[in-house]
N, C-alpha and C positions, 0 to 999 in steps of 0.2 A: 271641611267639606271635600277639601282636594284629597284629605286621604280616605275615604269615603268610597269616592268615583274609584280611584287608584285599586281599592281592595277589593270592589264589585267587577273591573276590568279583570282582576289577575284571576277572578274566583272563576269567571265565565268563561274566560280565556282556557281553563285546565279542565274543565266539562267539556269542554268542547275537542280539546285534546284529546281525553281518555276515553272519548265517545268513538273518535275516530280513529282511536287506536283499536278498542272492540271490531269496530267494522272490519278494521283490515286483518283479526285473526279471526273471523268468521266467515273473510270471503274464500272457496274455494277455487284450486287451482283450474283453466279451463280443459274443457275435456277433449282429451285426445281425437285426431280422426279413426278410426276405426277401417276405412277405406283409404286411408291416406298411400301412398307410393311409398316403396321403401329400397333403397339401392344396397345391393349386394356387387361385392366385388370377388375375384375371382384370387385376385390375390393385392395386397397392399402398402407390400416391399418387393423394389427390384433388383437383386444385385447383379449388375452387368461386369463382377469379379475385377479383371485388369483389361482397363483398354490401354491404345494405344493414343497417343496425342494426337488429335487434328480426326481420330477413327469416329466413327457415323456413333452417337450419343442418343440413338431414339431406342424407346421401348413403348409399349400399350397396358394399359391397365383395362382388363375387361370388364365390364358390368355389367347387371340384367335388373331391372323394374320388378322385383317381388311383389310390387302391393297392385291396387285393384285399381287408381287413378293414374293420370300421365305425371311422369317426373319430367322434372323442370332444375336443372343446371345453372347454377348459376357461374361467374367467372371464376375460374379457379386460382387462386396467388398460391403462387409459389414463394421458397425461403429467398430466391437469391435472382436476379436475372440473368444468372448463365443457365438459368430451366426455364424452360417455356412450354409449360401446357396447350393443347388443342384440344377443342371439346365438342360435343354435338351442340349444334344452337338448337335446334327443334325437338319438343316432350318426345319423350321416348315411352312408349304406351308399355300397360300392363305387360309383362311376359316377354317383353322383346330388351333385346343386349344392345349394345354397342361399346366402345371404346374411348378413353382418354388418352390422347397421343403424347409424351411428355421426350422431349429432345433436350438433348442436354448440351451444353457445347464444351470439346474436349481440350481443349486450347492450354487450358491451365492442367500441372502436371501435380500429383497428390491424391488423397485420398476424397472419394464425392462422398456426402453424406447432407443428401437436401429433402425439403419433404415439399408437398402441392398440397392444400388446404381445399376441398372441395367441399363446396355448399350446395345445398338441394333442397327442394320444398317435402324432401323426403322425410318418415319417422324419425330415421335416424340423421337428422339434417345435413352433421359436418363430419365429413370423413377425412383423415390425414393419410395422404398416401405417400411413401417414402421411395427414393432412390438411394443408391450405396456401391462403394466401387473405389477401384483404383485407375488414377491416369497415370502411366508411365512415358519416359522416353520413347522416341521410334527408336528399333533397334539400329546402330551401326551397319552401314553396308561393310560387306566382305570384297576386300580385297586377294586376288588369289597373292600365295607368293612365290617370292625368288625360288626357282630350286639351282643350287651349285652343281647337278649331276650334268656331266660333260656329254654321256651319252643321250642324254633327251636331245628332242628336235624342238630347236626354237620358235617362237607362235609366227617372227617375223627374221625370216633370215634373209643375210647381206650378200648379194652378188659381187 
């Protein structure tokens, strides 16, 4: 009898399975907005070439709302937190730009190569936007030098 119960569980158990397997290659995927927002950027690498250590680390990435509704931003994460993005909080309507302000701090000396991950209730949702660059040393100051020639006039001469 127990094995009975046991064979009618395992049989209904697999109909029930394969039923719901059907379902799930018949459901289709949902349909895209058609009016939905869709952010364009202007450009989505920046190379700031060689800075200098401690030198000013910001650049702007520009954008504009191509699609027909307000986009909407969400936070943007960056790869590292020596970059820190700024971003508009308020939808930015159809047709209208603004900017993502991303600062970098120059402190550490080597090659940048970081990217900001930006999310939007946009078509194209996640856009990765990159930084790249070199931090160098400040250059040595210059010291003037000695000159040996007897004829010069000295900067500070002894009475």
């Amino acid at each position: 009898m127990q094995k009975l119960m046991l064979t009618v569980l395992l049989v209904v158990f697999a109909v029930f399975n394969i039923k719901a397997q059907d379902n799930t290659q018949n459901a289709q995927p949902p349909q895209a907005n058609p009016n939905a927002p869709e952010i364009t950027f202007e450009k989505i690498v920046h190379d700031y070439g060689t800075l200098v250590q401690g030198a000013d680390g910001t650049c702007e990435f520009k954008f504009t709302n191509t699609g027909k509704e307000p986009l909407i931003l969400s936070k943007p994460q960056s790869s590292c937190g020596c970059t820190v993005p700024t971003w508009p909080q308020e939808p930015i309507l159809p047709g209208k730009s603004d900017v993502i302000k991303v600062t970098y701090a120059t402190h550490n000396i080597g090659p940048i190569n970081k990217t900001i991950t930006v999310n939007s209730n946009a078509k194209n949702g996640r856009i990765v936007l990159s930084i790249k660059g070199n931090v160098a040393t400040k250059p040595a100051e210059t010291v003037p030098e000695k000159t040996n020639d007897k004829n010069s006039t000295p900067s500070n001469p002894q009475k």
